[in-house]
Biotite code that builds the C-alpha atoms (Angstrom):
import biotite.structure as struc

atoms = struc.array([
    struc.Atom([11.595, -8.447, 8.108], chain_id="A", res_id=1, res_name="UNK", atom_name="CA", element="C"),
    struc.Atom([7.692, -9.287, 9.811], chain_id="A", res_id=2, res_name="UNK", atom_name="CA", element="C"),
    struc.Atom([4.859, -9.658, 7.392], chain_id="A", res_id=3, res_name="UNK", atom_name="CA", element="C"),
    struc.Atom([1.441, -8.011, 8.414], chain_id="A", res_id=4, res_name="UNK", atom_name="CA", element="C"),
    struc.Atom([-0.178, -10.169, 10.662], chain_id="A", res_id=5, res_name="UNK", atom_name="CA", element="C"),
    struc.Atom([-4.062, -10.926, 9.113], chain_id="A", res_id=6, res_name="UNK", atom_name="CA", element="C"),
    struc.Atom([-6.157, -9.487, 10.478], chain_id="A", res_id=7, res_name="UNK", atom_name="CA", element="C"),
    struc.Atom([-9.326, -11.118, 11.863], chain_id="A", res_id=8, res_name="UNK", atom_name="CA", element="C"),
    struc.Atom([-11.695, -10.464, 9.304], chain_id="A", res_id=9, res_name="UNK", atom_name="CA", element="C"),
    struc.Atom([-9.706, -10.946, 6.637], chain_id="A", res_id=10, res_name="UNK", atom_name="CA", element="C"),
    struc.Atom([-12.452, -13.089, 4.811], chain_id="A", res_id=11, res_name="UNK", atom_name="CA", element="C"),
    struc.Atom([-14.629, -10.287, 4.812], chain_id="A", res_id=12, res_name="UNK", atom_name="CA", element="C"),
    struc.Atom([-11.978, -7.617, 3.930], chain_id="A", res_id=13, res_name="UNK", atom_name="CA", element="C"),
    struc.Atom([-10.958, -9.713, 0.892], chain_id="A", res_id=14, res_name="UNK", atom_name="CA", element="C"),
    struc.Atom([-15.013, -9.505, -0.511], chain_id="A", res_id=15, res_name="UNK", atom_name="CA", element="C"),
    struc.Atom([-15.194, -5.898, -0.112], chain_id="A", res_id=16, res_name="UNK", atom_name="CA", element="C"),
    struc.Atom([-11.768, -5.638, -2.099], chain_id="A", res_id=17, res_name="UNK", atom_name="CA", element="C"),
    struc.Atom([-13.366, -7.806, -4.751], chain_id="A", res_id=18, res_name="UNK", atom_name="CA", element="C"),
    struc.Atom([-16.015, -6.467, -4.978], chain_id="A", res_id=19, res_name="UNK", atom_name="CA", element="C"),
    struc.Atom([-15.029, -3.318, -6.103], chain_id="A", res_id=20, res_name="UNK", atom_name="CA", element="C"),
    struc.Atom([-14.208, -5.302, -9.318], chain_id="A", res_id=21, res_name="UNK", atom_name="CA", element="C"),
    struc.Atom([-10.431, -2.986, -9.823], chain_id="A", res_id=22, res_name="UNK", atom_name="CA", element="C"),
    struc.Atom([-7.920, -5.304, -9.444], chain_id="A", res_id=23, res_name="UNK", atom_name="CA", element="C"),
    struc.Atom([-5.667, -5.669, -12.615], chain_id="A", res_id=24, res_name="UNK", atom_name="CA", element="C"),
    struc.Atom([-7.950, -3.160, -14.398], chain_id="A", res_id=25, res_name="UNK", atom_name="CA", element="C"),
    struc.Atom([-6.378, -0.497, -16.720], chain_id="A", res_id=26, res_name="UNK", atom_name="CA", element="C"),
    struc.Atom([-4.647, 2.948, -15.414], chain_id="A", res_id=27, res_name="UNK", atom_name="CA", element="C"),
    struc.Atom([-7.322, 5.757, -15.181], chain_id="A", res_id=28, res_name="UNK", atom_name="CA", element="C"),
    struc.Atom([-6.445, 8.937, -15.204], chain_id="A", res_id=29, res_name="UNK", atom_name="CA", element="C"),
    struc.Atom([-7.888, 10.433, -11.779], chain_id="A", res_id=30, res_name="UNK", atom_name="CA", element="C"),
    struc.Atom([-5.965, 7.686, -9.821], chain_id="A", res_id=31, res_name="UNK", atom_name="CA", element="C"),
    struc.Atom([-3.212, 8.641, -11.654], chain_id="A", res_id=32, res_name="UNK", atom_name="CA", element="C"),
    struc.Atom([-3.328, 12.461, -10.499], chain_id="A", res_id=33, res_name="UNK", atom_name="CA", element="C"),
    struc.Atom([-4.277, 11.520, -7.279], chain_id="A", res_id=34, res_name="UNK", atom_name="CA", element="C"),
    struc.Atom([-0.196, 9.929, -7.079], chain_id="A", res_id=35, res_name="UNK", atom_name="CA", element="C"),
    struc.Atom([1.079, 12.423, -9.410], chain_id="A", res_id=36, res_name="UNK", atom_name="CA", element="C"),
    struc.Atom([-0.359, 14.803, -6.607], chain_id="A", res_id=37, res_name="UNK", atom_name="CA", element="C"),
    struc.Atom([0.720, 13.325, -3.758], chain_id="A", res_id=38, res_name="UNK", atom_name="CA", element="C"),
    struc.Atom([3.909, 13.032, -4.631], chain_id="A", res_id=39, res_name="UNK", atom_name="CA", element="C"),
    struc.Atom([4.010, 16.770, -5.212], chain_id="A", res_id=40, res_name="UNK", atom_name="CA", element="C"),
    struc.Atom([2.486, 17.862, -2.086], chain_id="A", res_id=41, res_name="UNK", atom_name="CA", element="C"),
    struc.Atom([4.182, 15.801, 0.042], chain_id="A", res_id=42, res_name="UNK", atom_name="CA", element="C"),
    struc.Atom([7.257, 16.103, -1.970], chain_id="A", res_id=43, res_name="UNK", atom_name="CA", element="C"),
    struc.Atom([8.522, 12.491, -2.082], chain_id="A", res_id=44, res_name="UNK", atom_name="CA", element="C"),
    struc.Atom([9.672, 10.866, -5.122], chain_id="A", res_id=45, res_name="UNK", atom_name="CA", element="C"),
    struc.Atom([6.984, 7.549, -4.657], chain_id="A", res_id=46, res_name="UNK", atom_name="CA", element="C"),
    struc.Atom([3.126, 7.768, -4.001], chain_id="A", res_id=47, res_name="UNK", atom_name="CA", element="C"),
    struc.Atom([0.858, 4.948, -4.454], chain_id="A", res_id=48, res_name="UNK", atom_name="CA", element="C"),
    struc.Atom([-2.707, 3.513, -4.695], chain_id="A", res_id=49, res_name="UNK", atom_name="CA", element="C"),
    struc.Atom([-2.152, -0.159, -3.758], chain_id="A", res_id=50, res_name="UNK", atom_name="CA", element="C"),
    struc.Atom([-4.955, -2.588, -3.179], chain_id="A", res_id=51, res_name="UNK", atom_name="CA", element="C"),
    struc.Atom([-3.729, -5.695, -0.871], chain_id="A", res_id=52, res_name="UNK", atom_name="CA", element="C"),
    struc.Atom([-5.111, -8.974, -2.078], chain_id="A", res_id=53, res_name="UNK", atom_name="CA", element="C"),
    struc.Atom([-5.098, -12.435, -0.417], chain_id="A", res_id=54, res_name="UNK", atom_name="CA", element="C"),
    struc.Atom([-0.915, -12.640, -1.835], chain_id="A", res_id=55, res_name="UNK", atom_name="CA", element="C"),
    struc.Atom([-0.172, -9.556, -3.085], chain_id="A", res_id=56, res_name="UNK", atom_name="CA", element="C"),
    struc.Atom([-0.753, -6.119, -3.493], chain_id="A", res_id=57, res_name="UNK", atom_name="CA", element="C"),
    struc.Atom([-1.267, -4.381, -6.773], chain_id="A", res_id=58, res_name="UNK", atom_name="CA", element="C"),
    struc.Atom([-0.909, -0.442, -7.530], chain_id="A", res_id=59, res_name="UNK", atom_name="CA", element="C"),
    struc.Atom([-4.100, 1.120, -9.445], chain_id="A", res_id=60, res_name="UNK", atom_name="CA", element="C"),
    struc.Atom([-1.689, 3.985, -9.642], chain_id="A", res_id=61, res_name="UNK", atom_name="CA", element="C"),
    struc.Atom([1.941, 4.617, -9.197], chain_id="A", res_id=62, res_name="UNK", atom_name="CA", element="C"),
    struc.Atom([4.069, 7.286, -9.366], chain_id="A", res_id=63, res_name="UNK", atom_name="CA", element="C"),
    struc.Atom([8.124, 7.040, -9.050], chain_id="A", res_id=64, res_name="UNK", atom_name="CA", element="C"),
    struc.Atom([7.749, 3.757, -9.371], chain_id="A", res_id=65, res_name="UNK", atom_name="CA", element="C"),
    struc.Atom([7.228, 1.367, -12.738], chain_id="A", res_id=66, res_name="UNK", atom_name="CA", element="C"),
    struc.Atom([6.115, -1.910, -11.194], chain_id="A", res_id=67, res_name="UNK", atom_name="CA", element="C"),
    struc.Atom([2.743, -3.265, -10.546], chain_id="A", res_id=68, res_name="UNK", atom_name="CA", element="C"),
    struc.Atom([2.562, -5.141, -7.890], chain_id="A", res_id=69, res_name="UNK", atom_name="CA", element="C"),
    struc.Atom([4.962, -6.305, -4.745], chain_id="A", res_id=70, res_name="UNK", atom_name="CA", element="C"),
    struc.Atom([4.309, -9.796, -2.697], chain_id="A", res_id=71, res_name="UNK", atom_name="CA", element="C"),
    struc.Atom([2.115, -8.623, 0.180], chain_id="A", res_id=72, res_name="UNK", atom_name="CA", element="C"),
    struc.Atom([4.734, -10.626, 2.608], chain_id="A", res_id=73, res_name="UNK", atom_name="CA", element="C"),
    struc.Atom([7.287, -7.405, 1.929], chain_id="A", res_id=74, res_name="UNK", atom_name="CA", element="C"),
    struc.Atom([4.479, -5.234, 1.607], chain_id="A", res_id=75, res_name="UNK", atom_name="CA", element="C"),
    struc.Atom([4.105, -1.708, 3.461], chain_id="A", res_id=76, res_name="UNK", atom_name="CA", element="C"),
    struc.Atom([0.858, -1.167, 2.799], chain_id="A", res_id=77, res_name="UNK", atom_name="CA", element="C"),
    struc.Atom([-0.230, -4.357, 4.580], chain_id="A", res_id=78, res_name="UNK", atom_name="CA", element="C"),
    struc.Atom([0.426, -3.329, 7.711], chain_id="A", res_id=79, res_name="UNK", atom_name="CA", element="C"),
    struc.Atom([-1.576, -0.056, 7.930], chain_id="A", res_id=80, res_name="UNK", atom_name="CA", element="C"),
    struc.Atom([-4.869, -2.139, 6.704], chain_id="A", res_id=81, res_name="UNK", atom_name="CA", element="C"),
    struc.Atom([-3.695, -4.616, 8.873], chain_id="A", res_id=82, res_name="UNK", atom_name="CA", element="C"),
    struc.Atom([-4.328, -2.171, 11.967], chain_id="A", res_id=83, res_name="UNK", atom_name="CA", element="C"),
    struc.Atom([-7.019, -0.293, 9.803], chain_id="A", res_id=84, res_name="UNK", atom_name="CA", element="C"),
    struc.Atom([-5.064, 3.129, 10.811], chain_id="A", res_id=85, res_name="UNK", atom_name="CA", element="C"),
    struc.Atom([-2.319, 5.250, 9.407], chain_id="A", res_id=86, res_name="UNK", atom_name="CA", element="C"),
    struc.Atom([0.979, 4.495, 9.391], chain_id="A", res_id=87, res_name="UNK", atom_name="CA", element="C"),
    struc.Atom([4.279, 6.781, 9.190], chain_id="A", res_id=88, res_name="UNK", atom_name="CA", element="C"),
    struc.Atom([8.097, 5.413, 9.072], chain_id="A", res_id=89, res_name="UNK", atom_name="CA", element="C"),
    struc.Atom([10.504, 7.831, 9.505], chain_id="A", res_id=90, res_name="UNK", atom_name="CA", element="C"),
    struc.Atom([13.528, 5.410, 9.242], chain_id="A", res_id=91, res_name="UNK", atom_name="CA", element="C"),
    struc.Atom([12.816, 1.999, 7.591], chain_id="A", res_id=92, res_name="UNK", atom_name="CA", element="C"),
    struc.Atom([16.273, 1.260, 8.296], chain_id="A", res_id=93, res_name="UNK", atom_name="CA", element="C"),
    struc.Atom([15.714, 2.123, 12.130], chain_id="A", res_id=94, res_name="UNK", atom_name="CA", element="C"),
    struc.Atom([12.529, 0.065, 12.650], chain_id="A", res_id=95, res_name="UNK", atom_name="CA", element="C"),
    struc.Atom([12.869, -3.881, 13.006], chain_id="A", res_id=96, res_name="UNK", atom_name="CA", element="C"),
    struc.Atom([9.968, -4.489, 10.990], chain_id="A", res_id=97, res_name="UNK", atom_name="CA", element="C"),
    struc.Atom([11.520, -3.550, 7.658], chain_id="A", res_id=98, res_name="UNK", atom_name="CA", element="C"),
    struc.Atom([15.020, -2.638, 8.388], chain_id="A", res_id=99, res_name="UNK", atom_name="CA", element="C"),
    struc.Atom([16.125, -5.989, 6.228], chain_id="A", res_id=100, res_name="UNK", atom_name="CA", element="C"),
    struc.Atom([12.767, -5.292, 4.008], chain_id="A", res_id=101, res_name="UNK", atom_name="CA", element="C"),
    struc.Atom([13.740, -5.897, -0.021], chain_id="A", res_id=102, res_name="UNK", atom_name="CA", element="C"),
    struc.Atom([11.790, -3.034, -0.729], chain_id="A", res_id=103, res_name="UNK", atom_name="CA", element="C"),
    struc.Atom([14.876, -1.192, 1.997], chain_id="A", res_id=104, res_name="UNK", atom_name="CA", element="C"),
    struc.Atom([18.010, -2.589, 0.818], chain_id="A", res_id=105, res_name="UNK", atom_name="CA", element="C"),
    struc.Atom([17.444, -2.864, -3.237], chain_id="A", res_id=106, res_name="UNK", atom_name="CA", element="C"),
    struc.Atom([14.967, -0.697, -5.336], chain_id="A", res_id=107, res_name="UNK", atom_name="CA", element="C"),
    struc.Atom([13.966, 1.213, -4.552], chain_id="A", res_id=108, res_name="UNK", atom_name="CA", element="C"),
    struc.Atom([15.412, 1.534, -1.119], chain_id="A", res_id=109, res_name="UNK", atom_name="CA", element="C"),
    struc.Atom([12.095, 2.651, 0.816], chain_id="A", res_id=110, res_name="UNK", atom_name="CA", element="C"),
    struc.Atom([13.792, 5.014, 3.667], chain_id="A", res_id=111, res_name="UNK", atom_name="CA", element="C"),
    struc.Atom([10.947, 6.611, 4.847], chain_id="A", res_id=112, res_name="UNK", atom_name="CA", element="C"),
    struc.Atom([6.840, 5.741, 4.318], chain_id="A", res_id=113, res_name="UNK", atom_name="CA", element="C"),
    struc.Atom([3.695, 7.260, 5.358], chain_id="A", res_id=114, res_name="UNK", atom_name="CA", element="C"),
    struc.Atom([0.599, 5.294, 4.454], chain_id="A", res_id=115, res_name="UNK", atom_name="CA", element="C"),
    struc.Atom([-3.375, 5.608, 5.042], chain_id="A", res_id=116, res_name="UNK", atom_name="CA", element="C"),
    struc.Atom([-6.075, 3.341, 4.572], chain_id="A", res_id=117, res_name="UNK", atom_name="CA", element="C"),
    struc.Atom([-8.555, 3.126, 1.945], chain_id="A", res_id=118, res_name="UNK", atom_name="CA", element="C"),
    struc.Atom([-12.024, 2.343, 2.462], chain_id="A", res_id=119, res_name="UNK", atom_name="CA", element="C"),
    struc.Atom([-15.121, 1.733, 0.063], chain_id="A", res_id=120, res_name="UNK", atom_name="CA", element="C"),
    struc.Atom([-17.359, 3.360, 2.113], chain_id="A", res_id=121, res_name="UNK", atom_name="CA", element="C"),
    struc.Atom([-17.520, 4.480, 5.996], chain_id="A", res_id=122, res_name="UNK", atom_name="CA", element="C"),
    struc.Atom([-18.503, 0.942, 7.158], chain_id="A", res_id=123, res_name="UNK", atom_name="CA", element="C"),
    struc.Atom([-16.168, -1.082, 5.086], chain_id="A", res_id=124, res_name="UNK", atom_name="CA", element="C"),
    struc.Atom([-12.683, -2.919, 5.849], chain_id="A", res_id=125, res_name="UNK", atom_name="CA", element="C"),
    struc.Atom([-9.567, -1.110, 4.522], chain_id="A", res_id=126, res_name="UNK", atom_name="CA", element="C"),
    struc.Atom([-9.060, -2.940, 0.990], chain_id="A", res_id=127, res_name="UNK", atom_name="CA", element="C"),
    struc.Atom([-5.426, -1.039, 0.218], chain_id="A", res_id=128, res_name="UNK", atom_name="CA", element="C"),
    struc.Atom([-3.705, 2.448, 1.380], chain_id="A", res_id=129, res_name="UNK", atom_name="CA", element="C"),
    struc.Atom([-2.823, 6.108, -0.607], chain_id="A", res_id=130, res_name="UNK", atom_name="CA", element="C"),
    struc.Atom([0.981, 5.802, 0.308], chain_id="A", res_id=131, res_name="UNK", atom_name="CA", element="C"),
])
């Protein structure tokens, strides 16, 4: 398993995500949807709205899925704000980065992933990913 690599502005990526004053706030109801619809259109049984903090990173909505939060070490999620781009996995199981991934080999046994950035605005730092 390889955790994201930080990236270099890091510092300033973590004060936009903080800013934005969400983390461990309640569900709401249109970031709900916006899972409930993903996972629909897309037709995969897990879609999320994570936000990657300095050590983990927390779902502001989750469907197929009942936790809250993952260590950002085994986190997805991490790497495509890492690289501030999409990122699609056909095969966890085929790709060295997460082939030996908890989130691969127990619950709930991640095979494939597709993830894209989210960002406050236009000039802002990715603070999480829709996956």
């Amino acid at each position: 398993m390889q955790a994201a690599d930080l990236p270099n502005n890091e510092t300033q990526r973590l004060t936009a995500l903080h800013a934005l004053n969400v983390l461990d706030t309640p569900a709401d109801t249109a970031f709900d949807r916006i899972t409930e619809l993903a996972c629909e259109l897309f037709d995969v049984p897990i879609a999320l709205v994570s936000l990657v903090d300095k050590e983990r990173q927390w779902f502001k909505a989750h469907s197929g899925l009942e936790a809250y939060e993952t260590n950002r070490d085994i986190s997805f999620c991490a790497h495509a704000v890492a690289a501030n781009r999409p990122l699609v996995i056909e095969d966890t199981k085929n790709d060295p980065r997460f082939a030996d991934n908890p989130l691969v080999l127990e619950q709930p046994h991640i095979r494939f992933y597709a993830g894209h950035p989210l960002c406050p605005s236009d000039d802002q730092l990715p603070v999480g990913t829709l996956c």
